[in-house]
N, C-alpha and C positions, 0 to 999 in steps of 0.2 A: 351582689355587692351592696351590705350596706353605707350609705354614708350618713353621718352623724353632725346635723348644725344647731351648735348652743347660740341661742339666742336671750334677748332680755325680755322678763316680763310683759314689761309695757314698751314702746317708743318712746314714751315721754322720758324717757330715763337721757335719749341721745344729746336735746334741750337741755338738762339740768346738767352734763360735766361740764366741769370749767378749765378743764383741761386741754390744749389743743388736741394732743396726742390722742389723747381716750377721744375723745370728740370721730377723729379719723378712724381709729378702730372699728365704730361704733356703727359709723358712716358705710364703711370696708363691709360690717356684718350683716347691714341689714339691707346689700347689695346685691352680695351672697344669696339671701334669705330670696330675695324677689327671683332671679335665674334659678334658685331649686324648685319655689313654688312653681314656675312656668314648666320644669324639667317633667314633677311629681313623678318621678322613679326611683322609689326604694328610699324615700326620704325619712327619717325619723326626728322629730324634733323635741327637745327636752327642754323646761324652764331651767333659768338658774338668778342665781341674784345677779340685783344691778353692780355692774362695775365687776364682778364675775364673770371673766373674759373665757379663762380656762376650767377645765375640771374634766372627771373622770366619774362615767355613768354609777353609782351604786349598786351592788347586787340589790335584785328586787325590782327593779325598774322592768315594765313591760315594751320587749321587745316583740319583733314580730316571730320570734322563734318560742317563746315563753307566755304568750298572751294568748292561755287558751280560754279563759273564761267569755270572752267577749268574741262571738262567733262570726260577727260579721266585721271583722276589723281587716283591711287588705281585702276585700270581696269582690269580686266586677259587681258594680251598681250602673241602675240606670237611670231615667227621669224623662218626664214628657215634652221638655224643648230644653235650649242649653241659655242660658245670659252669659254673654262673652266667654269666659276662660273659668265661668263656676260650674265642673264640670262634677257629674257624680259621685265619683272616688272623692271624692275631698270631704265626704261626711260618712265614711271610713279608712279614714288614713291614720286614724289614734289623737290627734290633734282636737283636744276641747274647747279650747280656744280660737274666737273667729282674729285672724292676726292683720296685719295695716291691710284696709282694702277689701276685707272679709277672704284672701286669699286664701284658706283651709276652709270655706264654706262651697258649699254647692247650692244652686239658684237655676229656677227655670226662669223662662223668659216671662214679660208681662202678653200675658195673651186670652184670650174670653173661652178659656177652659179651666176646669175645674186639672189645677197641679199636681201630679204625683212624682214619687220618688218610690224606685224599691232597690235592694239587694240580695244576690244568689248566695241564698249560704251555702249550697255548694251540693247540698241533699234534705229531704224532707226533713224537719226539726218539731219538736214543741217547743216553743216560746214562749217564757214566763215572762221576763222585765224587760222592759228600755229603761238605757238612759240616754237624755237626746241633750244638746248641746243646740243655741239659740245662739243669733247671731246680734245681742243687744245692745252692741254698740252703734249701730247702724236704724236697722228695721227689724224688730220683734213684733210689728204688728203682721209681719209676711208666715209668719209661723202661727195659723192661728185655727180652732171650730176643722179639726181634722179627724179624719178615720184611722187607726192602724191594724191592718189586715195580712193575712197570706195566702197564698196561692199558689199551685202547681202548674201554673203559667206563666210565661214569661210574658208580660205588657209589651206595647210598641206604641207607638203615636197614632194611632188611628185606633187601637183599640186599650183603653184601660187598664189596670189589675180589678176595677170592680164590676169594668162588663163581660167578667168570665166566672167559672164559680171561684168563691172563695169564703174564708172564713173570717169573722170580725174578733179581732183580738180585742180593742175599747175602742171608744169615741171619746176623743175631749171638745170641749167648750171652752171656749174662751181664749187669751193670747197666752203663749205656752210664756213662761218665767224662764232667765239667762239659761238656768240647767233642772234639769226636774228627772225622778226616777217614777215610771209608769208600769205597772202591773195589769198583765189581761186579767179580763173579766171573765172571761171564757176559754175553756184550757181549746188548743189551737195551734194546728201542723200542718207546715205546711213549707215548700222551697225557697218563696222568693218572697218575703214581708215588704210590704211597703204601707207609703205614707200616704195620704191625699187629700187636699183639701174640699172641705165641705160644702155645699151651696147652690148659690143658682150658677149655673151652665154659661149664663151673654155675661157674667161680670169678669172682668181682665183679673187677674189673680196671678201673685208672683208666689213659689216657693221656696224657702231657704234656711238649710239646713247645714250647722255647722259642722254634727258629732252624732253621731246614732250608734249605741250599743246594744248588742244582741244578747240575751242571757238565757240558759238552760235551766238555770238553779237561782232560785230567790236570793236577793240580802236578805237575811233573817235577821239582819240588826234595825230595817228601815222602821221610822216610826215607832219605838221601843220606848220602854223607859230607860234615859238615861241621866249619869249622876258622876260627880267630878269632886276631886279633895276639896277644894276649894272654886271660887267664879268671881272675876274680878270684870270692869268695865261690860257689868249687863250682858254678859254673853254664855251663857246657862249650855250645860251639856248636853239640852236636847238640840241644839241646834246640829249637832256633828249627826245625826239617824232624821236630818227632815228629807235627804234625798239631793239634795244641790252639795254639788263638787266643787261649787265655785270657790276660787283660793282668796279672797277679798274680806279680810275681815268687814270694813267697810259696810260689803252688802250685808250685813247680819249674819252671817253663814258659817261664821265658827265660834268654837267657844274660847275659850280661857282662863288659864286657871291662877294666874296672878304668878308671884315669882315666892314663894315661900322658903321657911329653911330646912325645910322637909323635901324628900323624893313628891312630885308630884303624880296624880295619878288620873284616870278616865277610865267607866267603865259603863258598858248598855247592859241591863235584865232583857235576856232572849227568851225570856218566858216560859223556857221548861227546857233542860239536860238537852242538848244539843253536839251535833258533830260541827268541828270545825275543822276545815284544811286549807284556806285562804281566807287573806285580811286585806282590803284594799283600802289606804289612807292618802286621803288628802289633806296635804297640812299648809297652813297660809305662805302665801307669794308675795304679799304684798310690802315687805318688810324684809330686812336682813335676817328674820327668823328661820332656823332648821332643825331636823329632827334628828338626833343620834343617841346613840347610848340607851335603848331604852327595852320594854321586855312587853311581849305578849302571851297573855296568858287566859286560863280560863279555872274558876273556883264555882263551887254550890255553895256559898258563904256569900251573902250579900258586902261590899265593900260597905266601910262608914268610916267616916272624917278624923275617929281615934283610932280604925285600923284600918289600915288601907288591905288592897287585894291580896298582894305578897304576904303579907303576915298570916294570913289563912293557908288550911291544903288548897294549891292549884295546880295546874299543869302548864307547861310552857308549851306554848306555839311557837314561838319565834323570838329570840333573841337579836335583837340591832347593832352592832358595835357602834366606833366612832364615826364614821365615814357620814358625812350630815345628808339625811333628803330632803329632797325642794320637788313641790308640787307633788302629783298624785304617783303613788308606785303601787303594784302589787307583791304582797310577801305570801310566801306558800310556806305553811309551819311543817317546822322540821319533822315532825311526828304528828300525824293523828289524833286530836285532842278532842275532850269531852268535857261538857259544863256547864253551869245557867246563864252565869255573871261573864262575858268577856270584857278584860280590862287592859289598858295599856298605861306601864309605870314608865318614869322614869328611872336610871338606878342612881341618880344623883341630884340634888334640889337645885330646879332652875323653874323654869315657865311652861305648858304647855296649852301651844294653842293648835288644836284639831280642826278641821272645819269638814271631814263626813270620813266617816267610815263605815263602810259597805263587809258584812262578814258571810261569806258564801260555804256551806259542808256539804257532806252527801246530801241525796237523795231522802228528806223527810219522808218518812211515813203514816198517814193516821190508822191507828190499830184499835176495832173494837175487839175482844174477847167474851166465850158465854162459854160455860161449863158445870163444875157440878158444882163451884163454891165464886163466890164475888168478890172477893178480895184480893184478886191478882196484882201485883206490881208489873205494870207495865214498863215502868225503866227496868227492872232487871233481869228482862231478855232484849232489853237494846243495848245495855251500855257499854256494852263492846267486853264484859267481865263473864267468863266462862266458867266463874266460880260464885256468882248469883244465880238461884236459879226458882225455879216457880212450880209449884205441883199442878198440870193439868189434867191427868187423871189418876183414879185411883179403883182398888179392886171391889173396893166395898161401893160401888155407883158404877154405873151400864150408862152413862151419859157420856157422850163424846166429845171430846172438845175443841174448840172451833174458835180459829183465829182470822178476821176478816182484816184486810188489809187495803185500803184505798192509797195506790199508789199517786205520786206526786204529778206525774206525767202519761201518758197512754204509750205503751211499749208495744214492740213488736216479740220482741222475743225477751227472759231474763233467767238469771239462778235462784233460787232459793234455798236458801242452806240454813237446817235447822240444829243446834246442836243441844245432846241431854246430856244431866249429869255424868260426870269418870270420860265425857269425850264422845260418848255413843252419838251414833246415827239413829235418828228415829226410823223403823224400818219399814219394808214396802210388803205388799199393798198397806196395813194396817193404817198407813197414814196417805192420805187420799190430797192431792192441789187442785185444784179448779178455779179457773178464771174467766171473766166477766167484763164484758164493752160497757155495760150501761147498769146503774143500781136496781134499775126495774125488773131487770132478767130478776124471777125467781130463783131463788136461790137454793144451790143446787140441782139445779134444771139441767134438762136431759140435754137441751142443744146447747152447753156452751160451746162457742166455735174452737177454743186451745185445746191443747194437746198436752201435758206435762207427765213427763217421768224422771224415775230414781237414774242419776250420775252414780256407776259404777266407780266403787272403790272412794263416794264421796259422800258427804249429808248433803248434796245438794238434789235439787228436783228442778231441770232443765224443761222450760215452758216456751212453747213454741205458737205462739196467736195465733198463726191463721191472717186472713183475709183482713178478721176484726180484730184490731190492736185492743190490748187488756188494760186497765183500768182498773177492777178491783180482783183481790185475788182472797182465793178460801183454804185454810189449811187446816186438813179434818182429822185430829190423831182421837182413834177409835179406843173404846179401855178394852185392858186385856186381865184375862184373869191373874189373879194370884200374883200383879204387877202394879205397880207404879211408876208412873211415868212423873219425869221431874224437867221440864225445857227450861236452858238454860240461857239460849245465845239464839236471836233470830235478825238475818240480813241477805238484803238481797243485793246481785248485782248486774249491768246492765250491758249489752252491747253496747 
C-alpha cells in the first residue's frame, strides 16, 4: 500500500498565512507529516507550492514502481550506531530534502569511532555516480573527509565495511555542499556500497545522511557545456549540469531565462552523438514557479539565440502537456533518441528556470578501430542507422579488421550483434570475439578467460566471462576473397 503526503516546501510557509483556516490545514499537515515520518512505511512524499493543499502526482514523477535509475532507493540499509529515530532507511526513502527536525535524514550516534553507513543493493553492481543529499540546515559539518566504497560483505558494529576486503569507489575532502553528484574514480563492484568517515579512531564523530543515490549509467549531461536563449538575474545555464539538485534559486543553483516573447529554450553540448532514454529535471521550489507545456528533444545543430533547437532536424524525447511539475521528476522518452545538443523548449513564451538536469542513455562505449584504411566514421556504426555503413574489409588487402571496444562497466556475461550492409550477419568463424579483464592482457592472447559464440538464427555473438568479468572486448572480421565487407550497425546488450 502506497500512501501519498503532499506537503509544503518549507515550514516557514505555516507562519506566513494569515488565514485562520489555512493556518489549521497547515497545522493538520504537518501532523500528519510527523506520525508518517515515525510510521516510515511505504511513505512517498512529493513538494508542491505554498498554499497548494491539493493536487494530483504528474506522469513522470518517480515512484517506487518506476524509479529504476536509482538502485539503492527503498533498500535495507544499515549504519554503525543509531541517534534517536535517524534510522538508516531515511537516506533511501527518495526524500532530498532534510524536513523539520532532519526527519528524512539518517544519523549515527556521537561516539569515538570512525561512522559508517552502507546499503544492499540487493546483488553485486558497478557503481558509477552518487548523488548524496546533506543535511545543511542543521549540521553539514557532520557530512565531511569521507570514503565511498563496496563490499561483498555485510558490516556490523564490531566490525566495519573497510576491515573486510573491499573496493574504494573516491575519497573526498572537505565538507560535502547541500547536494553534490560524485563519480568513482575507480570502476568498482560490489553488493553493499557504503559511506564512512575519515580520521583518527578516539575522536567522537557523528554521521548524517539525508539522500544517497546509486547510479549504474553516468549523467552525461554533468559538467557540460551548457547555453540558454537568453539569462536574466546572473543565473547562466551552466548552473543546471554543476551536479546540485537543489530547488533554491537563492542558493545559485538554477538558471534562468528571463520571461521573453519568444518560446524559451535550454540546452547542454554532450560532447559527441549520444543515446538518450531518460531526463531527470529539477526545476525551482522556491516560488509559485512550474513546468508545463514544454518538449525534449535532441538535434546535431548547435542551438543560437536567432534559432532555437526546434527550428533545426531534432528528435523528440518527450513531450510535457499541461499538467505543471514542482520539484525534481524523472521522464523516460517516448522513443530512443539520438544527438549532440539536448535541449528543453518551451512550446509557448513564458520564463524558464531549471536548476539541474541529469540526462542518463545506454551503455557508452569507447571504440578504437585499425584496418586497412583510417578514415572510418565511427558514428556510423553507432547511430542506431542500418543504412550508414563503413568498409572494413576489402578483397584487394589480407589485413583484418579489428574493432576494440572498452566497455563502460565490467560485465559478466553480454550480446554483441554486429549488422552488414542488405541486413546480413557477418558470419562465423570468419569473424572471431574475444574478451579481456585488463588492457595489459596481450592482445589476442591465448588465455583470455571468455567464451563467445555465434547466436543461431541471429548477428549476435553470446559472451560468457568466466570467473574474470570483461572489460574490453575484440571483434576480428577477417578479409575474404573476391568480397567486401561493409558494417553497418554495431551494439551491445547486457544482462
Amino acid at each position: 500500500m502506497l500512501s501519498v503526503v503532499f506537503i509544503a516546501y518549507t515550514p516557514d510557509y505555516v507562519h506566513r498565512s494569515r488565514s485562520p483556516l489555512l493556518s489549521m490545514c497547515w497545522r493538520i499537515a504537518f501532523k500528519k507529516l510527523k506520525q508518517s515520518s515515525q510510521e516510515k512505511d511505504d511513505i512517498l512524499t512529493f513538494g508542491i507550492r505554498p498554499y497548494q493543499l491539493l493536487g494530483t502526482a504528474v506522469q513522470g514523477l518517480v515512484s517506487r514502481d518506476d524509479a529504476t535509475l536509482n538502485i539503492a532507493l527503498h533498500k535495507k540499509a544499515y549504519q554503525s550506531s543509531l541517534d534517536g529515530e535517524a534510522v538508516a532507511e531515511r537516506a533511501v526513502d527518495g526524500r532530498l530534502k532534510g524536513f523539520p527536525g532532519g526527519r528524512s535524514c539518517a544519523s549515527t550516534d556521537h561516539l569515538p569511532v570512525r561512522p559508517w553507513w552502507t546499503v544492499d543493493l540487493g546483488a553485486v553492481q558497478t557503481v558509477v555516480q552518487l548523488h548524496i543529499s546533506n543535511w545543511i540546515e542543521c549540521c553539514p559539518q557532520r557530512l565531511h573527509d569521507f570514503t565511498v566504497g563496496l563490499t561483498n560483505t555485510l558490516p556490523t558494529n564490531t566490525s566495519g565495511p573497510q576491515d573486510s576486503a573491499h573496493v574504494v569507489c573516491l575519497v573526498y575532502n572537505g565538507v560535502f555542499p547541500a547536494r553534490g553528484t560524485l563519480t568513482c574514480t575507480n570502476l568498482v563492484r560490489g553488493r553493499y556500497l557504503f559511506i564512512q568517515i575519515n580520521g583518527d579512531l578516539v575522536k567522537n564523530e557523528t554521521l548524517t545522511l539525508c539522500e544517497v543515490e546509486v547510479y549504474l549509467t553516468p549523467n552525461i549531461a554533468l559538467n557540460k557545456t551548457a547555453f540558454q536563449s537568453t539569462t536574466e538575474y546572473s543565473a547562466p545555464a551552466e548552473r543546471v549540469v554543476d551536479g546540485n539538485t537543489l530547488n533554491d534559486f537563492m542558493g545559485n543553483s538554477c538558471a534562468n531565462t528571463g520571461t521573453k516573447k519568444t518560446p524559451p529554450w535550454w540546452a547542454v553540448d554532450l560532447g559527441s552523438h549520444q543515446k538518450v532514454t531518460h531526463v531527470q529535471i529539477s526545476y525551482r521550489l522556491d516560488t509559485k514557479a512550474s513546468l508545463s507545456n514544454f518538449t525534449i528533444g535532441l538535434t546535431n545543430t548547435k542551438p543560437t539565440a536567432n534559432s532555437g533547437p526546434i527550428a533545426s532536424g531534432h528528435q523528440v524525447c518527450y513531450h510535457h502537456p499541461a499538467e505543471a511539475i514542482h520539484g525534481r521528476v524523472l521522464l523516460k522518452c517516448d522513443t530512443t533518441v539520438r544527438g549532440r545538443y539536448l535541449f528543453i523548449q518551451l512550446m509557448t513564451p513564458g520564463r524558464l528556470e531549471l536548476c539541474e538536469v541529469e540526462v542518463y542513455g545506454g551503455r557508452n562505449i569507447t571504440i578504437e578501430m585499425t584496418g586497412y584504411r583510417n578514415d572510418y566514421s565511427l558514428t556510423d556504426i553507432t547511430d542506431g542507422d542500418n543504412a550508414t555503413c563503413q568498409p572494413v574489409t576489402t578483397p584487394h588487402s589480407d589485413k583484418a579488421f579489428i574493432l576494440r571496444v572498452e566497455l563502460p562497466t565490467v560485465e559478466d556475461r553480454f550480446t554483441l550483434t554486429a549488422l552488414l550492409d542488405g541486413g546480413d550477419c557477418l558470419d562465423f568463424p570468419a569473424t572471431m570475439v574475444y574478451t579481456e579483464a585488463d588492457p595489459a592482457i596481450v592482445f589476442l592472447s591465448s588465455n583470455n578467460p571468455s567464451f563467445c559464440e555465434n547466436l543461431p538464427g541471429s548477428c549476435g555473438f553470446e559472451c560468457d566471462c568466466g570467473d574474470v568479468p570483461c572489460h574490453y572486448v575484440n571483434l576480428v572480421i577477417l578479409s575474404a576473397p573476391n568480397r567486401r565487407r561493409n558494417l553497418c550497425e554495431i551494439f551491445f546488450t547486457f544482462d
